[in-house]
Residue, then its C-alpha position, 0 to 999 in steps of 0.5 A: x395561065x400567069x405563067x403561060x402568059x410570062x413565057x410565051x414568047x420565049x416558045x417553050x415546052x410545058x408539059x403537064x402532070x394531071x390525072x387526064x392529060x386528054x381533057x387537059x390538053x383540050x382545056x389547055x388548047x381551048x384556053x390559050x387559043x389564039x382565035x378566042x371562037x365561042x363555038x369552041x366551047x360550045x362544042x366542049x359544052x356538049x361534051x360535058x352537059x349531061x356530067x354536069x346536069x348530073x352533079x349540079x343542075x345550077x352550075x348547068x344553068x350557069x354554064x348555059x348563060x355564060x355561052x349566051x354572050x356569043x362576043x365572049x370567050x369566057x374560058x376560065x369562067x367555063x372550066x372552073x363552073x365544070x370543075x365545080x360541078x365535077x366536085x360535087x357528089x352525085x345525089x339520086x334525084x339530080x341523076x335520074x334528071x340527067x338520065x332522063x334527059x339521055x333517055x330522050x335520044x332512045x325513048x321512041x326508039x327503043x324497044x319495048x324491053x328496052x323501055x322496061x329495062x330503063x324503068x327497072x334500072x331507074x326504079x331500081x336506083x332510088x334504093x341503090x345508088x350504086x346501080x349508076x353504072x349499070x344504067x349509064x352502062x345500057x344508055x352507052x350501049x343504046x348510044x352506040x346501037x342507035x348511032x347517036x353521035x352527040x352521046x357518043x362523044x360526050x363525056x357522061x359515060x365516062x365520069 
């Protein structure tokens, strides 16, 4: 940010080497904005909020409190909490709470198989944590079949 600071006025290129150039575009956009709107990052919150409640139910929170102050536009602060919980490894208890929490959109939707067949992937979970993608996997597809929205254009699938 330094850097981008030193050279705006001169109206360059800068091109970036990372590994997603998508969600780093939208933090580079975010970050350099010139309307510093809290809405905006709310907006990016609720692509991320359910990834980060899955790695790190305290940097959730903290990531809730920062937004709070609707006067700010804490932008650094907010990407480097998300970046922090992205490098923290999945453990199973903080994943079937973020589960959960998706599951609420389809729980009095869902069918009856579909209620069992959420109960089976999450009771099958504890003993093999290697079942996360089969379960994020169906919650997509619900997401999809129900229409909802907000899941669909998050981020949970996707880490």
């Amino acid at each position: 940010m330094r850097y981008f600071e030193d050279v705006k006025e001169c109206h360059v290129d800068i091109m970036l080497e990372v590994k997603d150039k998508n969600l780093s575009v939208k933090k580079c956009q975010l970050a350099t904005s010139k309307e510093k709107n809290i809405k905006s990052l709310e907006n990016e919150w609720a692509r991320y909020k359910y990834t980060v409640l899955e790695r790190s139910p305290a940097i959730y929170q903290d990531i809730k409190d920062l937004l709070k102050d609707k006067t700010a536009y804490p932008v650094i602060q907010f990407y480097q909490l998300i970046e922090s919980a992205l490098d923290e490894e999945i453990e199973i208890n903080k994943a079937i709470n973020s589960l959960d929490h998706v599951w609420g959109y389809f729980n009095k939707k869902a069918t009856p198989k579909e209620q069992q067949r959420y109960q089976k992937y999450k009771s099958e979970l504890e003993s093999k944590p290697e079942k996360l993608d089969n379960i994020k996997r169906f919650l997509s597809k619900l997401a999809i079949k129900y229409k909802v929205d907000y899941l669909n254009h998050s981020l949970f699938f996707e880490f």
